[in-house]
N, CA, C and O of each residue as an XYZ file, in Angstrom:
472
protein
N     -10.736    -13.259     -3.151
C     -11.193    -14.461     -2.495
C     -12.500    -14.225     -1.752
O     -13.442    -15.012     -1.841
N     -12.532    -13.019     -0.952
C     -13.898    -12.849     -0.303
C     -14.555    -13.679     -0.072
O     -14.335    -14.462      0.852
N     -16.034    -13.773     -1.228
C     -16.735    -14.810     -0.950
C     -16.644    -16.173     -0.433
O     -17.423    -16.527      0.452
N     -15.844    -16.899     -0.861
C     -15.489    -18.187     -0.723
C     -14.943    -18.680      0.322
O     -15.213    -19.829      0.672
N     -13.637    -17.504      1.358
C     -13.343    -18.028      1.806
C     -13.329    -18.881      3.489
O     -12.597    -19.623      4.144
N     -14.952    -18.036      3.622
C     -15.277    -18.992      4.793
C     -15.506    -20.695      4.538
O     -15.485    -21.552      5.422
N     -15.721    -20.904      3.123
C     -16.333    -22.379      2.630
C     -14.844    -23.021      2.734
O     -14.647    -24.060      3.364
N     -13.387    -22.018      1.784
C     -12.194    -22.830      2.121
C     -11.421    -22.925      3.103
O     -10.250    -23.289      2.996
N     -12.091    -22.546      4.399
C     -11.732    -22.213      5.747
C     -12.695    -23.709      5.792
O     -11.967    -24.632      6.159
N     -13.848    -24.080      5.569
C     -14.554    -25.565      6.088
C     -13.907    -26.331      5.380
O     -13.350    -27.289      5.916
N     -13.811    -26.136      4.087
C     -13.212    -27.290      3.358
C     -11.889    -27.920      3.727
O     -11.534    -29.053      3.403
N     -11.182    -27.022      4.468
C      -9.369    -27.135      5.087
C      -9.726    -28.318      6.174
O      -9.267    -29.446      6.353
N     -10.757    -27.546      6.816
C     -11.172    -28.598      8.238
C     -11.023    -29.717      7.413
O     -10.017    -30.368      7.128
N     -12.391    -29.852      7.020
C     -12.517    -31.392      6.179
C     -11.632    -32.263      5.887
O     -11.699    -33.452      6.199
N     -10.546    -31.619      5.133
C      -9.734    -32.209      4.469
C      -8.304    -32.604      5.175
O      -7.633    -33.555      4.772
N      -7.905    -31.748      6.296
C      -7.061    -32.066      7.569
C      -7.818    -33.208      8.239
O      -7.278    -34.306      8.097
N      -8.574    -33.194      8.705
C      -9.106    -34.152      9.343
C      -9.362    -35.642      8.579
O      -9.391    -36.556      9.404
N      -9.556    -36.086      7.160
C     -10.043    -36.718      6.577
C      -8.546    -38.302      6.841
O      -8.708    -39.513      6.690
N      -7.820    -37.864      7.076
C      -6.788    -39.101      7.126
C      -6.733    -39.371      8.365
O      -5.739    -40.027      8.675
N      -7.735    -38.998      9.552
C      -8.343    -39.925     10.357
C      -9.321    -40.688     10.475
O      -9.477    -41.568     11.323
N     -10.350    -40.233      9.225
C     -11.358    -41.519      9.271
C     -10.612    -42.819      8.037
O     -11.024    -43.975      7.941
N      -9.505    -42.236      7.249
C      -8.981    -43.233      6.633
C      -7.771    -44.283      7.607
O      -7.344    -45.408      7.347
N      -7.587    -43.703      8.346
C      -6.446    -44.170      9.657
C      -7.630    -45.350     10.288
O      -7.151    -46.465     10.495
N      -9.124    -45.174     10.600
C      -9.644    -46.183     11.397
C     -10.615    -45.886     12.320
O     -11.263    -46.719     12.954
N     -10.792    -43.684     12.449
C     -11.907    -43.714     12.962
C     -13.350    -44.175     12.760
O     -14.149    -44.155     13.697
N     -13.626    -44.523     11.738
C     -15.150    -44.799     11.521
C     -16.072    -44.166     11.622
O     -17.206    -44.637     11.714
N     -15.750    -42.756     11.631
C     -16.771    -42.321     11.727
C     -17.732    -41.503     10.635
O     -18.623    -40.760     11.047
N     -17.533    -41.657      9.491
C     -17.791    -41.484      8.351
C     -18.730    -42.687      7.971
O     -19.813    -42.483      7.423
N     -18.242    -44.055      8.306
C     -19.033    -44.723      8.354
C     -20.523    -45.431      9.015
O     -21.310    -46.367      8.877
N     -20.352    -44.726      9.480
C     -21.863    -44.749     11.043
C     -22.430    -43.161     10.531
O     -22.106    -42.098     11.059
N     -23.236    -43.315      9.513
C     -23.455    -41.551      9.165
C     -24.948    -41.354     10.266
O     -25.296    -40.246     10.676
N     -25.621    -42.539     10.579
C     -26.668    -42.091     11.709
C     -26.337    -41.905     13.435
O     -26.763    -41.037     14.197
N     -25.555    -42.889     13.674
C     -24.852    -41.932     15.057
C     -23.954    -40.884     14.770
O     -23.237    -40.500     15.695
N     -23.863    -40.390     13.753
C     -22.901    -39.109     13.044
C     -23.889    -38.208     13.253
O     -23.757    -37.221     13.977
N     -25.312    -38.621     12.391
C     -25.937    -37.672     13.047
C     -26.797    -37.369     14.148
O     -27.382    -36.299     14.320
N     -26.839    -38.458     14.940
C     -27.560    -38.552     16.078
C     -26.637    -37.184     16.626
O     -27.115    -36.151     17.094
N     -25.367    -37.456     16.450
C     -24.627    -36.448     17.394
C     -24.291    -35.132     17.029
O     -23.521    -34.449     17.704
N     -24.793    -34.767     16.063
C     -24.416    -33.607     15.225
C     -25.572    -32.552     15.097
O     -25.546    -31.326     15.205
N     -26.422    -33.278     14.878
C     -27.540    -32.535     14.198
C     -28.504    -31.487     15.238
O     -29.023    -30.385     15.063
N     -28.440    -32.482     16.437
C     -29.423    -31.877     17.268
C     -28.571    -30.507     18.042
O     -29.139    -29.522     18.513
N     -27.201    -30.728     18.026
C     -26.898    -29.271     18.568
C     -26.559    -28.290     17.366
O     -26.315    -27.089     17.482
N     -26.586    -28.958     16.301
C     -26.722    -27.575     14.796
C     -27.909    -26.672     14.782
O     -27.985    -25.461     14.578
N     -29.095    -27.845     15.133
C     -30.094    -26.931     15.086
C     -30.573    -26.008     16.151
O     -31.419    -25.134     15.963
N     -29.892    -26.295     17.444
C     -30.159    -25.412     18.776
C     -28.843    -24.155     18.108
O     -29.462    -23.091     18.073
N     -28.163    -24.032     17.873
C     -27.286    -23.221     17.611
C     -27.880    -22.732     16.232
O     -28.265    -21.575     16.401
N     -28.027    -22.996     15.401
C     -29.256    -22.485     14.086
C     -30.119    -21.574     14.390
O     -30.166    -20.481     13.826
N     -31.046    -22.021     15.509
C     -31.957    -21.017     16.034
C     -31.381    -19.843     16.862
O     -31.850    -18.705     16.897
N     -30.523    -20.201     17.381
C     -29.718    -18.901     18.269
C     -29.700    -18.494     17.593
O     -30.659    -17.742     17.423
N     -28.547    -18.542     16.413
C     -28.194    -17.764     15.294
C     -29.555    -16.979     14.808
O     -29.611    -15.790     15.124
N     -30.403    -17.404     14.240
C     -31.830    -16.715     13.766
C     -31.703    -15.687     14.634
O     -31.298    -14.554     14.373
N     -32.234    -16.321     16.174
C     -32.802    -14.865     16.893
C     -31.928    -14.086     17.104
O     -32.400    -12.953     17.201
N     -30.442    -14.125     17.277
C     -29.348    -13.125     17.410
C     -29.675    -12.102     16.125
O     -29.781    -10.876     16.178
N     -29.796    -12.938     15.000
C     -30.018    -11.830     13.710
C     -31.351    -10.760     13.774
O     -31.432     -9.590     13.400
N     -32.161    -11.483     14.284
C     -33.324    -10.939     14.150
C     -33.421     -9.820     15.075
O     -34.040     -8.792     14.796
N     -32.768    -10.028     16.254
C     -32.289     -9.126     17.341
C     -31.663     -8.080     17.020
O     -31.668     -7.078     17.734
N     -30.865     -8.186     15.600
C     -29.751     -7.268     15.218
C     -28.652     -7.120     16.442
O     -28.293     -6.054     16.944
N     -28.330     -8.073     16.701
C     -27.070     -8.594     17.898
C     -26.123     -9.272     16.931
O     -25.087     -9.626     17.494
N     -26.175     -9.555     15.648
C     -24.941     -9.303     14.867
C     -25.811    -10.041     13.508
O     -26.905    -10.590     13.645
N     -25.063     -9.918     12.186
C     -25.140    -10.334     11.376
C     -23.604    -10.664     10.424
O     -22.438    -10.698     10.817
N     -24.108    -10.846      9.243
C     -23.071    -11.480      8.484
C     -22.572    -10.284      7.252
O     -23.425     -9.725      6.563
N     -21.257    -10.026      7.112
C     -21.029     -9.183      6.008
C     -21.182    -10.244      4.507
O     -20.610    -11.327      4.385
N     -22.042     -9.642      3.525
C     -22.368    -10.151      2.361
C     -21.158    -10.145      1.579
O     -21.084    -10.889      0.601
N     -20.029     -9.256      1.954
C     -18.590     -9.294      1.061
C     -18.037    -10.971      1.513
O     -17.321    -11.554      0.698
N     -18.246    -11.364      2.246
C     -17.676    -12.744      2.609
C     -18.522    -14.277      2.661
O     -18.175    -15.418      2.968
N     -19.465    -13.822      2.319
C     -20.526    -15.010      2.161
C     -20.787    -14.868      0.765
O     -20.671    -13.871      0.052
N     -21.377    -16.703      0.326
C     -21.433    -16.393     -0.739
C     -23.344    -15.794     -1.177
O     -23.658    -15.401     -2.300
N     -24.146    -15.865     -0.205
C     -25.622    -15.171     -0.345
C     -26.230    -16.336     -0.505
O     -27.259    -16.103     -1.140
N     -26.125    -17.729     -0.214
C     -27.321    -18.873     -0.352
C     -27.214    -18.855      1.037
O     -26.222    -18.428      1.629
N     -28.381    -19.386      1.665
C     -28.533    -19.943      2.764
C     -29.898    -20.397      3.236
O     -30.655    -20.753      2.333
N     -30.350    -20.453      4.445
C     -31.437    -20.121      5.313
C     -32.421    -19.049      5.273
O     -32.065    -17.882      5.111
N     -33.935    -19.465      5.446
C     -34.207    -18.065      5.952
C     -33.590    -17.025      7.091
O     -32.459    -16.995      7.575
N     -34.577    -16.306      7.306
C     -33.648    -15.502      8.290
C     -32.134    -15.152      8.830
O     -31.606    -15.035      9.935
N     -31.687    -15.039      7.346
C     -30.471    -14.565      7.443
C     -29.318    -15.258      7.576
O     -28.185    -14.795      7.439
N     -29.625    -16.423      7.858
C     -28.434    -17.155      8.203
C     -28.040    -17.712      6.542
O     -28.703    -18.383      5.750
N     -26.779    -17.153      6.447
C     -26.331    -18.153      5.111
C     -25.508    -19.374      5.443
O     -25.043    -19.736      6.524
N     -25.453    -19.857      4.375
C     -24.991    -21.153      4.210
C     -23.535    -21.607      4.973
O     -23.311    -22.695      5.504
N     -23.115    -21.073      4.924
C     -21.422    -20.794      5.286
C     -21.567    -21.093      7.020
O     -20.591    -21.523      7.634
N     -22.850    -20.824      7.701
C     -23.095    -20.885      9.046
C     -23.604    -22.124      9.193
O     -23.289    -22.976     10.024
N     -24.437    -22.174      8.308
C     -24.743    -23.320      8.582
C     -23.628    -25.034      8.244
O     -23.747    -26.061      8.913
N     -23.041    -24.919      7.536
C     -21.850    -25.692      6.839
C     -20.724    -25.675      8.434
O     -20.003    -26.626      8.736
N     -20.806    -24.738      9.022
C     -20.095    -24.172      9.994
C     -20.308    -25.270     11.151
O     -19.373    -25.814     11.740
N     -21.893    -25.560     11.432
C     -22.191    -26.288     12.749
C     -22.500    -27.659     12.112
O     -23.152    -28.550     12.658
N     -21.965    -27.708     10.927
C     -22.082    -29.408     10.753
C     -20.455    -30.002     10.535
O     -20.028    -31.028     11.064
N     -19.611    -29.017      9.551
C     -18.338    -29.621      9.314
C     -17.701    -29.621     10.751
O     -17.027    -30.641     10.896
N     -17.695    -28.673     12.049
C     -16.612    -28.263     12.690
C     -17.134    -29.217     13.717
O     -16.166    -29.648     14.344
N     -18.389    -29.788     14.205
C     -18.677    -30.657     14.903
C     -18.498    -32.000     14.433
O     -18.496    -32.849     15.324
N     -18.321    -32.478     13.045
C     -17.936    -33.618     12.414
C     -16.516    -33.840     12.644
O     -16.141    -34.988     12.883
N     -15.823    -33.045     12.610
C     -14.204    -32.720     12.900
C     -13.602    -32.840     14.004
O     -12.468    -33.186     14.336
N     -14.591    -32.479     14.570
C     -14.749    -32.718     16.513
C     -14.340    -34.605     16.745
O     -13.433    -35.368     17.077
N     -15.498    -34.574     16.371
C     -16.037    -36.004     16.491
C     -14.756    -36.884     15.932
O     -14.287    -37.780     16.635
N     -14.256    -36.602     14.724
C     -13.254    -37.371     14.350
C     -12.077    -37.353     14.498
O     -11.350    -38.302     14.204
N     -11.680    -36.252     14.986
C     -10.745    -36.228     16.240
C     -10.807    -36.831     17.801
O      -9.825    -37.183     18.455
N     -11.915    -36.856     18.146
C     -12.324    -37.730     19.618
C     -11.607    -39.321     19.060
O     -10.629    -39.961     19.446
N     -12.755    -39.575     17.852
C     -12.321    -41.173     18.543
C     -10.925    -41.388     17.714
O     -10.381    -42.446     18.030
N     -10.172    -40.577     16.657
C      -8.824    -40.794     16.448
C      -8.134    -40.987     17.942
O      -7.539    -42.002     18.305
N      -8.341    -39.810     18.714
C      -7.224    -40.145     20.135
C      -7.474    -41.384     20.695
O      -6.539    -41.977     21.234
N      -9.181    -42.142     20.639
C      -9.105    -42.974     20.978
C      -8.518    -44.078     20.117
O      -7.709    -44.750     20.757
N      -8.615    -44.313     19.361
C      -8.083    -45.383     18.366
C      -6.618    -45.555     19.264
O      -6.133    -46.524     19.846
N      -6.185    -44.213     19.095
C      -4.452    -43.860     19.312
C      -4.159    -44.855     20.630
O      -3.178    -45.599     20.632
N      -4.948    -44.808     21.569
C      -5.236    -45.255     22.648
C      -4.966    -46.215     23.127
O      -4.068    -46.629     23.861
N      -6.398    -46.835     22.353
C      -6.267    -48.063     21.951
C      -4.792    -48.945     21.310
O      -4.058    -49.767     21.859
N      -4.779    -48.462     20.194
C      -3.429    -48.714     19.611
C      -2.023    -48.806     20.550
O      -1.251    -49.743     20.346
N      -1.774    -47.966     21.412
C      -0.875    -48.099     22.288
C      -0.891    -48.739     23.151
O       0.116    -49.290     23.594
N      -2.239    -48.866     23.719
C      -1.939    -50.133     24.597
C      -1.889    -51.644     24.329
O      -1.773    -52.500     25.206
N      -2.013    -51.917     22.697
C      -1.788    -53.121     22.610
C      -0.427    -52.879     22.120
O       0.024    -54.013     21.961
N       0.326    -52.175     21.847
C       2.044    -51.573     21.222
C       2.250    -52.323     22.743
O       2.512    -53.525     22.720
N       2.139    -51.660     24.020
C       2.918    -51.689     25.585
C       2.675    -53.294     26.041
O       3.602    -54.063     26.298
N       1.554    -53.571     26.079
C       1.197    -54.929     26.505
C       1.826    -55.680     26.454
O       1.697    -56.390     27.451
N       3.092    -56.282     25.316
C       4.136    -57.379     25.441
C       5.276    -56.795     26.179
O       6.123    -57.540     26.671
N       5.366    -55.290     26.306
C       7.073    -55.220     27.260
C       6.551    -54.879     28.672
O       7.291    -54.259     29.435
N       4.852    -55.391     29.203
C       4.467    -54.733     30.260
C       4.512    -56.139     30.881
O       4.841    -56.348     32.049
N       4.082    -57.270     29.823
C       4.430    -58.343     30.512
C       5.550    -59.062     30.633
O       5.779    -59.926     31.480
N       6.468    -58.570     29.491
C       7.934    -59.221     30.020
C       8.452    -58.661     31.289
O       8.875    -59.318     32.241
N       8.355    -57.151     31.178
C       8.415    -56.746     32.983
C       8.011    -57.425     34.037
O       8.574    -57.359     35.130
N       6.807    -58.266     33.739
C       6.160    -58.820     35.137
C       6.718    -60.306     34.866
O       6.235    -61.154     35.617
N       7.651    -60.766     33.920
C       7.911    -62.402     33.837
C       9.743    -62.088     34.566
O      10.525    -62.938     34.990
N       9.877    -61.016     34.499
C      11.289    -60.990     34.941
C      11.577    -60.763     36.476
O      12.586    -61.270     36.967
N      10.695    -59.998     37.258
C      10.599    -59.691     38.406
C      10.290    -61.199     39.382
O      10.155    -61.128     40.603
C-alpha cells in the first residue's frame, strides 16, 4: 500500500464526511466561500511547510508519497492534506449547526405546550 496510503487516509475523510453535505450542509455548494475559507490558510501553512523543508526541520519519506507535488518538496499528499481536512472541518461545523437548528424546531411545539399548560 505505501504509496497511496496517505491519499486513502484523505479520501476516507472525504467520503465520511460526504453524507453531511447530502444531509443539508451546503457547503459543497457555495465552492467560493468554501474557498474564501480554505485557501488562504492552505497557503500560509504551504509556505511553512516549504521553509520547514528547506530548513531540513523535517521532510517526507518517498516510500509513502506518491512523488507529484510542489516545488520545494512538498508533495501532493500535503498539499491535498490542507485542503481536504479543512473542507471536512468546515462540513462538520455547519452539520452541528444544521443539527441545531433542526432541534430546535423538533422542541418548539412541546416548549410551547409547556407554557399553554402552566
Amino acid at each position: 500500500m505505501g504509496r497511496v496510503e496517505y491519499l486513502l487516509v484523505l479520501a476516507a475523510c472525504v467520503v465520511v464526511t460526504l453524507p453531511l453535505e447530502l444531509a443539508g450542509a451546503r457547503v459543497y455548494r457555495r465552492p467560493r466561500r468554501l474557498a474564501r475559507a480554505v485557501l488562504p490558510v492552505a497557503a500560509v501553512f504551504l509556505v511553512w511547510d516549504a521553509l520547514a523543508i528547506a530548513a531540513a526541520v523535517w521532510d517526507f519519506d518517498p516510500a509513502f508519497v506518491t512523488g507529484l507535488g510542489l516545488p520545494f518538496g512538498i508533495p501532493l499528499e500535503e498539499v491535498l492534506f490542507f485542503v481536504v481536512v479543512p473542507v471536512c472541518g468546515v462540513l462538520t461545523y455547519e452539520a452541528v449547526g444544521l443539527t441545531g437548528q433542526l432541534l430546535r424546531r423538533l422542541a418548539r411545539p412541546l416548549l410551547d405546550r409547556r407554557r399553554v399548560r402552566r
